[in-house]
N, C-alpha and C positions, 0 to 999 in steps of 0.2 A: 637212771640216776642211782649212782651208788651212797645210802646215807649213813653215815658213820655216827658220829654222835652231836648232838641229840639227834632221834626218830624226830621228825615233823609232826607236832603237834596237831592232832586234832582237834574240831570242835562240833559236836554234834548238831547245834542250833544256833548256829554264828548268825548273827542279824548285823546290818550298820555296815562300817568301819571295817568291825572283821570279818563280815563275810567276804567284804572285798579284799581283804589282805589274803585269806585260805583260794581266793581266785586265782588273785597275782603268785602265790607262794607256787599252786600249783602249775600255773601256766608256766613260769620261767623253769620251774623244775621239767618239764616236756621241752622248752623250747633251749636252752642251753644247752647243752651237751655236756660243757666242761663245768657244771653247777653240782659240787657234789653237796651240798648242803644248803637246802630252801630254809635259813630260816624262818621267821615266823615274826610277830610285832615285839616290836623289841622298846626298852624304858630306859631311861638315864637315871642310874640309881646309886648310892654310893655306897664304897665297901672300903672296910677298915682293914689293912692286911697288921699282918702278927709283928712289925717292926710298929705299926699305929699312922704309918703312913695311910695318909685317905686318898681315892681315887672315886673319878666317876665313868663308869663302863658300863656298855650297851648289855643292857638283860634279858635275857628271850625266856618269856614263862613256858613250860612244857608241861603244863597239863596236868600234873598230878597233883595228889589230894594234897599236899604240902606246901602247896603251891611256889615251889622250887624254881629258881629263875636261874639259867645256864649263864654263861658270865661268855659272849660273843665276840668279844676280843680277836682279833687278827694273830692266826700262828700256822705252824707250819702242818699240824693234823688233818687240814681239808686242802683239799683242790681249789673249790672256790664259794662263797657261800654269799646269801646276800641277808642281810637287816633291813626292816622295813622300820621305820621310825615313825613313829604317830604323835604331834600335837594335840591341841584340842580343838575342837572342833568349831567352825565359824559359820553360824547363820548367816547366808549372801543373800535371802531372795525367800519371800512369802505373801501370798496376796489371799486373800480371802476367797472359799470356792477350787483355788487352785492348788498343783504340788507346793508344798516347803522343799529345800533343797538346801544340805549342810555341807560345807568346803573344809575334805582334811589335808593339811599337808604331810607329806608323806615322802621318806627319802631313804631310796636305796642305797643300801653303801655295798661294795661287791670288794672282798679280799682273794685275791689269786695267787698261790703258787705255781708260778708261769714254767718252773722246772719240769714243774709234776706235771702240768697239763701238754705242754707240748716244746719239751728243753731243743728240737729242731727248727722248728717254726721262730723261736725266740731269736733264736740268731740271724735271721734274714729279713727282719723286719719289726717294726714298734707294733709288737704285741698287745701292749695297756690299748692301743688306737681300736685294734682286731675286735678285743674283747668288747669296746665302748658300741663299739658301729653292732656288734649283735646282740647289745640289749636293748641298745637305742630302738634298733629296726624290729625286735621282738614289742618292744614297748606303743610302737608308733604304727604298729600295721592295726588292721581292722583286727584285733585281739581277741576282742572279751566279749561284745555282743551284748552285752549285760544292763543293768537297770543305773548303769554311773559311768561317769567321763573321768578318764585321765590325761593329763597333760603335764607334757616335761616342759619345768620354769629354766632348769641351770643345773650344768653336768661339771664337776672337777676331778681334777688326778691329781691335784695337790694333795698331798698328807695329808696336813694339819688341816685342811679345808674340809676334807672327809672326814676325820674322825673330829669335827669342831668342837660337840657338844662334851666330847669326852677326854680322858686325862691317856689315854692311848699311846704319845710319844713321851711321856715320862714313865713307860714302864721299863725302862733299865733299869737295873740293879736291885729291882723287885721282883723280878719272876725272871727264872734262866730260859724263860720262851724264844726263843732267835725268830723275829722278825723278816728274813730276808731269805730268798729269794723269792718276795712278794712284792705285788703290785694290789693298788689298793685305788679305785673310782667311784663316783657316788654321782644319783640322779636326784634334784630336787624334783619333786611332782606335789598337783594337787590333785585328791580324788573328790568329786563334786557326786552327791549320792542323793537320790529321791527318794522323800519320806514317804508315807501311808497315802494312799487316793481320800482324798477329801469327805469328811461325813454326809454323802449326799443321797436321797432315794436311787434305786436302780433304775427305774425309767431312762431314756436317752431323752424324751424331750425336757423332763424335769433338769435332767442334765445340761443339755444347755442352757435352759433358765437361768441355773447358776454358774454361767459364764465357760464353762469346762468348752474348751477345744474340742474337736474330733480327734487331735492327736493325746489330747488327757483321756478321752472314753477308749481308744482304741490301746492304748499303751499302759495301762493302768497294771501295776506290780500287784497287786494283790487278786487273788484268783476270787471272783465270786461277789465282788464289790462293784463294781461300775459296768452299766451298759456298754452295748457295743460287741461284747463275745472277745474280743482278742488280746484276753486279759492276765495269760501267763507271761513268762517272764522270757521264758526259754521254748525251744521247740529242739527237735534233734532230723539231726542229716542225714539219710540213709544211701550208703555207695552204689547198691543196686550190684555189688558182687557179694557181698560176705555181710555185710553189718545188718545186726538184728538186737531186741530184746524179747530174751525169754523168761514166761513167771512159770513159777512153781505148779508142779502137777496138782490139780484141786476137783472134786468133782461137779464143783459148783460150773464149771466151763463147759462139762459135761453135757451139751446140747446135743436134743435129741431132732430129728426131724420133723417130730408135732411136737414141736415145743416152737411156743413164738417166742420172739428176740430183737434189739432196737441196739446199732451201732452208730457209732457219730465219729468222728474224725475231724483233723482242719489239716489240708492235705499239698503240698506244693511238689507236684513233681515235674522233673527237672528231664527226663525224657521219660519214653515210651516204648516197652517193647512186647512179646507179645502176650503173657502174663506177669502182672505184677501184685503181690500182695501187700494191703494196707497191715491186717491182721488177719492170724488163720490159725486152726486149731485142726491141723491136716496134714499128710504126708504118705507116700506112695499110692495117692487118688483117694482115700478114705477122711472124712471129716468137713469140716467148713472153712469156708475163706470168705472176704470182703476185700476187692482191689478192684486193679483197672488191667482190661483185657483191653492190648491198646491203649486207647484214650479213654474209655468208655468205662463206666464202674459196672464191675461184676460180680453177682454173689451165686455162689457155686455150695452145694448140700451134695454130697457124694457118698456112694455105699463104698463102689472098689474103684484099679484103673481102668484104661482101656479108654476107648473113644465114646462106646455106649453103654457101660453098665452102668446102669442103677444111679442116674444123674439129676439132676434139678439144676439149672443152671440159664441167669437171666441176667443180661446188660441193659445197659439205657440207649436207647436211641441218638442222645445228645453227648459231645465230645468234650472231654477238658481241654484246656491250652495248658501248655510246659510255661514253664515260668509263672502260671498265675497262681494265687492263692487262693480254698476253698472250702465254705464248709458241706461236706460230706453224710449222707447219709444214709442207711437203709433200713426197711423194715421187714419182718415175715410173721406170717399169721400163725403158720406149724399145719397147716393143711398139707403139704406137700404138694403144691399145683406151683405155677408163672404165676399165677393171679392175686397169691399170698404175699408177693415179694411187692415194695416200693420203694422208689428209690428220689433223695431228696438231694439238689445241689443248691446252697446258700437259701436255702426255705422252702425252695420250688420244686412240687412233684414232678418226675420226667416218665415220658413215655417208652415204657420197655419193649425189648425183644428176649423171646424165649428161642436158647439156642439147645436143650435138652430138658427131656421133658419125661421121664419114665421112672422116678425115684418111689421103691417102696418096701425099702430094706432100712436096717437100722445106718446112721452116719457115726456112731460114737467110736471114742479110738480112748489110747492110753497115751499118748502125744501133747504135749505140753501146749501152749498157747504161744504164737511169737507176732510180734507187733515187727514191722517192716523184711516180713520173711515169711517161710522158709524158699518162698520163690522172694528173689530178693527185688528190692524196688527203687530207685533212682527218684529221691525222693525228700524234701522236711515233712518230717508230721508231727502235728502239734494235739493236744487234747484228746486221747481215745478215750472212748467210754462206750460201756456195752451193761446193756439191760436185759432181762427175762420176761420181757415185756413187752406187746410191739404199741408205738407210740401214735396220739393220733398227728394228723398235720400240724395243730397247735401246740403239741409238745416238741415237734421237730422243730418248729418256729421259734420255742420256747429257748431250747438250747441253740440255735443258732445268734440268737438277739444277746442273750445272756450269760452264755460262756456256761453256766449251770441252771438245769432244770431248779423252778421255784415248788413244783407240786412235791409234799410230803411221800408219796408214793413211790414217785420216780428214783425218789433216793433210797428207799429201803429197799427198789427193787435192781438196784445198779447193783454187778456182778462184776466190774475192771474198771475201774477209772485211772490215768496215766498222763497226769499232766508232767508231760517229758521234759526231761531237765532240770524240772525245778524240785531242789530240796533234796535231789540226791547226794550218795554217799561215793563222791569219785575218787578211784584208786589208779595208781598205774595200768593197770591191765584189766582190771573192772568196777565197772559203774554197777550202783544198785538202787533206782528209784522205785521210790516209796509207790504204793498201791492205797491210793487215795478212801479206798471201799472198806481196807482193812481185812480183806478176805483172804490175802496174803502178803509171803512179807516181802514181795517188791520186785521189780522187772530188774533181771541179771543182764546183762551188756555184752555181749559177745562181737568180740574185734573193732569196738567203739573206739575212736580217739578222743581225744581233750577236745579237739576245734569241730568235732561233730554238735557239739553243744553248741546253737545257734541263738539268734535273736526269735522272737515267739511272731509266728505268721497270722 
């Protein structure tokens, strides 16, 4: 996307309304092509021009400390742009126990210079139609994934139906802007958004007590609040060729071989081939990994390459299914034997096999840490977290039931945590989520797309 004026505002802690609008702003700017300009939310505001003529035109705030509003008006400087329009907001639906849920409406208006975008194409056929059917089908596909529903009410190409709210066809003879050769469509929508999970204990059975669904405990937007464990918002998709995230070199990652260690994951992968890493702090045979060798989860401690040197290396007996969702996890004592390693699937210890067994050299490296890589993985994963600690079975139970350890320990003693997806800073070319522990400043996105950002497994 080429952006000309204004830059697309950012917002660093967008809640509500607009965090869904910075979705939508971003998504159409990926999926358009001919969108050279994503606005942003836009206001009906009135300005007095220098003859004292008054108008009312769409105002897109951009962010700065002035708080300065572009004046969005349809002209001939952009390709194509869109205006999201916000109402105010309508309470549809509250029960006691349960979500609240706010209804905005919300309407896109898209101005096109159909010269600029494609003056061949224009002559062979109703173009305005082209542009409508690929926002339409951008709007209407499984999109967003996200914690709210959109729905298209009523689409027009009339003029004066698009620009309704505003004074738009009377700006002749007040501004020498030329209007034409544009095309101009607008989508009425309503975005329907869930509020905060309900003030209720964390327990699941207390949970249902107070009437909450399994799809309220299991879907719940807020991380750390409702039982159940599957409580992010987002997870991410990993293509199992190229896609990864890497955090910054730390020494705190710095695992040593007798050092114990407690990793967790929630893991859906999508095939199988014959090493796959979850996460691993390793490359040309030296360092650690947590995946699936196969089907089977595998944690591997290495000095160098080669088939036998200086390995530790131990799977599970029991096999994932592709397509299911799981939570993941292992532990090690720092003895450097098979016997230190265990391995947990949805709370349940499994019975391992030791496939190398000779390790008693140092595993550390200068190698960064990367979550669905550097052997890549065909894969969603949701929630990683890794500790300097190895955990007992009731802490593994602990994080499995409730999405977050409750022991005061367990958190001073967590070294990565990466609830994926959620709360990041996404760019055209890179993503950068937050590192929940603070130990750094955030997992870097390498060859991620927009639509990798999924629903939370």
């Amino acid at each position: 996307m080429s952006v000309q004026n204004p830059t697309i505002p950012g917002a660093l802690e967008a809640k509500g309304i607009d965090a869904a609008i910075i979705d939508l702003q971003t998504f159409l700017s990926f999926e358009l092509t001919w969108l050279s300009n994503g606005m942003g939310r836009a206001y009906k505001r009135k300005k007095v021009r220098p003859n004292q003529a008054v108008q009312f035109l769409p105002m897109v705030y951009l962010g700065t400390s002035k708080y300065d509003f572009f004046d969005a008006s349809p002209d001939n400087d952009k390709e194509g742009q869109s205006i999201i329009l916000v109402g105010n907001r309508t309470p549809i639906d509250f029960q006691r126990g349960h979500y609240g849920y706010s209804e905005y409406p919300v309407s896109l208006i898209f101005s096109a210079n159909l010269e600029t975008i494609n003056p061949i194409l224009l002559l062979t056929e109703d173009f305005t139609e082209h542009l409508m059917d690929n926002v339409r089908q951008a709007l209407t596909r499984d999109i967003l994934g996200k914690s709210y529903d959109l729905e298209i009410l009523e689409e027009t190409r009339d003029f004066d139906e698009v620009y309704a709210e505003f004074d738009i066809n009377t700006d002749a003879g007040k501004t020498n802007k030329p209007l034409l050769p544009m095309t101009y469509f607008r989508f009425d929508t309503t975005i329907t958004i869930k509020e905060d999970c309900p003030s209720i204990p964390l327990d699941r059975c207390t949970a249902i007590q107070n009437n909450l669904t399994q799809d309220d405990i299991d879907n719940c937007i807020i991380p750390n609040y409702c039982g159940g464990g599957f409580s992010n918002t987002y997870s991410m998709a990993f293509d199992g060729v190229n896609e990864e995230l890497e955090a910054p070199t730390n020494a705190i990652y710095d695992i040593e071989r007798t050092d114990s260690f407690t990793i967790c994951c929630r893991v859906n992968v999508a095939s199988f081939a014959a090493v796959q890493q979850f996460i691993a702090k390793h490359l040309g045979g030296r360092g650690w990994y947590f995946g699936v060798v196969g089907a089977r989860l595998i944690l591997a401690l290495e000095h160098a390459g080669g088939a036998m040197s200086n390995k530790l290396q131990v799977r599970t007996v029991a096999s994932l299914t592709a397509g299911v969702s799981y939570h993941v996890a292992v532990t090690y004592d720092g003895t450097s034997t098979p016997g230190g390693i265990k391995f947990y699937i949805d709370g349940v210890l499994q019975s391992n096999v030791t496939l190398l067994n000779n390790l008693s050299m140092t595993i550390t490296n200068v190698f960064p840490v990367i979550i669905g890589g550097p052997i890549n993985i065909d894969a969603t994963i949701n929630v990683v977290r890794m500790w300097d600690i190895e955990f007992t079975q009731a802490q593994i139970t602990s994080d499995y039931n409730a999405g977050t350890p409750t022991d005061p320990i367990q958190q001073v003693n967590q070294i990565i945590g990466c609830d994926m997806g959620d709360n990041g800073l996404f760019g055209v070319d890179t993503w950068v989520l937050p590192d929940t522990t603070g130990n750094v400043t955030g997992f870097q996105s390498n060859n991620m797309e927009f639509l990798d950002r999924v629903a939370a497994i």
